[in-house]
C-alpha positions in Angstrom: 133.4 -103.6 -45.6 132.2 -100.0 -46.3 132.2 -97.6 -42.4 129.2 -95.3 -43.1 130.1 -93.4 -40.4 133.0 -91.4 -42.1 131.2 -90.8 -45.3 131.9 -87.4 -46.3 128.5 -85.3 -47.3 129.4 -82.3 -50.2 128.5 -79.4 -49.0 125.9 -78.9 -51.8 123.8 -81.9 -49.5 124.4 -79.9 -46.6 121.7 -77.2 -46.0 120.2 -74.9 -42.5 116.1 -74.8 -42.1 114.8 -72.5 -39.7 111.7 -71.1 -38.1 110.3 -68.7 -35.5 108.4 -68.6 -32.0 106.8 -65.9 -31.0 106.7 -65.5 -27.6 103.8 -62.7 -26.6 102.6 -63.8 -23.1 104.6 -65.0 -19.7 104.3 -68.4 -18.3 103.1 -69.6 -21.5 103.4 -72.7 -23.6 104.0 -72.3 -27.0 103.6 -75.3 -29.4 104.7 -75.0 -32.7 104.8 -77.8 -36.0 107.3 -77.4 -38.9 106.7 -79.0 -42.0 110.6 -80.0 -43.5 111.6 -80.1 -47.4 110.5 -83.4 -48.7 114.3 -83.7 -50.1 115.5 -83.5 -46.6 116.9 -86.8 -45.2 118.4 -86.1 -42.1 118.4 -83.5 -38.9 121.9 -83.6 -37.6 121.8 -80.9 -34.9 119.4 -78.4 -33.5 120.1 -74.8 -32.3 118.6 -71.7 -30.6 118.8 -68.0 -31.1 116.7 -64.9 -29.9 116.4 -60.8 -30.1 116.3 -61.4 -26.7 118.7 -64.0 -25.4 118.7 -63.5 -21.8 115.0 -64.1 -22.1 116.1 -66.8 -23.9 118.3 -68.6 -22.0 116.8 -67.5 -18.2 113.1 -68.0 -19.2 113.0 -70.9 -21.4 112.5 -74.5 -21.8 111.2 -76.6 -24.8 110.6 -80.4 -26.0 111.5 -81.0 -29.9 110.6 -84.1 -31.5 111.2 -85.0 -35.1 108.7 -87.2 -36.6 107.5 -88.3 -33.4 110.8 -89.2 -31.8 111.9 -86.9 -28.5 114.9 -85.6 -29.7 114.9 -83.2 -26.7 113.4 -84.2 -23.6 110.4 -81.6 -22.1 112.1 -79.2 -19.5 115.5 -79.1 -21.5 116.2 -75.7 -20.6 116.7 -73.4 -23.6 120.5 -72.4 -22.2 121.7 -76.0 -23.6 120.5 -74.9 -27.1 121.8 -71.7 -26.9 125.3 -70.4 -27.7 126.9 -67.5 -28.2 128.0 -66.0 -30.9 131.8 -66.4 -30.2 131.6 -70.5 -30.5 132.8 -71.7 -34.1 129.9 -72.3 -36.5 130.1 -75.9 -36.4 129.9 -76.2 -32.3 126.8 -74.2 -32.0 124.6 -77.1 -32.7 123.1 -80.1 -30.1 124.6 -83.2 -31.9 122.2 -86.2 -30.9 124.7 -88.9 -32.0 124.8 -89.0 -35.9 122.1 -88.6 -38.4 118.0 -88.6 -37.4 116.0 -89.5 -40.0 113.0 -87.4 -40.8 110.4 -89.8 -41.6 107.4 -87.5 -42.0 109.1 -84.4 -41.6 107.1 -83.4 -39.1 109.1 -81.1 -36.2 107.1 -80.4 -33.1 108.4 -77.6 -30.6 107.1 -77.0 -27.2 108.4 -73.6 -25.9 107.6 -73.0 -22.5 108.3 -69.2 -20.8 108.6 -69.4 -17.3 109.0 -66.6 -14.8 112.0 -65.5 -13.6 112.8 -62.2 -11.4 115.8 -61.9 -12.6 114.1 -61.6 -16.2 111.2 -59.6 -16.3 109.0 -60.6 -19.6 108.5 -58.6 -22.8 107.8 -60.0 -26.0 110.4 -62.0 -27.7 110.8 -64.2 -30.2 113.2 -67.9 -30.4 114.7 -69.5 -33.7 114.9 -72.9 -33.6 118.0 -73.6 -36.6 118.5 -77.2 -37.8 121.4 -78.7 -39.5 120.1 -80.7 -42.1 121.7 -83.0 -44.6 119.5 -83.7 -48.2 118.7 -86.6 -49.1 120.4 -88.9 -51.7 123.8 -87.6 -49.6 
């Protein structure tokens, strides 16, 4: 009996989609839809980055679904997501448990800013990163 779960992907099926959330207003919601690659199969992890990462990490909070699945629960602060550049490549990303599939391909991100005194607002932007595995992998 074949174990799918320790089939090895060449790194040629492995590939990184991003895209960018422009935050210009405080105590604001953001929503932003991604259309993936048609030969992507799978999201395997999601990360965060920012030009301004305490901003970033004291201000945020976001819900992610992929193709209509929460994948990231609304009020998941932004600090979860986030990790510094120091952490090895492959432990920068939230692992949800194995492979999501992306059906539609449809990502939805809702970025909310909230207040915070100890991080006064100025525009900033947030890039969401996913690990992604091509299909026929």
């Amino acid at each position: 009996m074949d174990n799918n779960t320790n089939h090895e992907i060449p790194i040629s099926g492995l590939i990184y989609k991003w895209f960018l959330i422009n935050v210009t207003a405080p105590d604001a919601v953001y929503t932003v839809s991604y259309e993936l690659d048609k030969t992507i199969g799978f999201v395997t992890g999601i990360a965060l980055d920012s030009n301004r990462e305490r901003l970033l990490v004291q201000r945020g909070s976001q819900k992610i679904e992929i193709n209509r699945q929460e994948i990231v629960p609304e009020g998941f602060l932004s600090k979860r997501l986030y990790h510094l550049p120091s952490i090895e490549a492959h432990k920068r990303f939230l692992r949800r448990g194995g492979k999501i599939p992306v059906g539609n391909g449809t990502i939805k991100v809702d970025y909310r800013d909230t207040s915070d005194a100890l991080a006064p607002f100025e525009p900033y932007w947030v890039l969401v990163t996913l690990d992604c595995i091509l299909k026929d992998n």
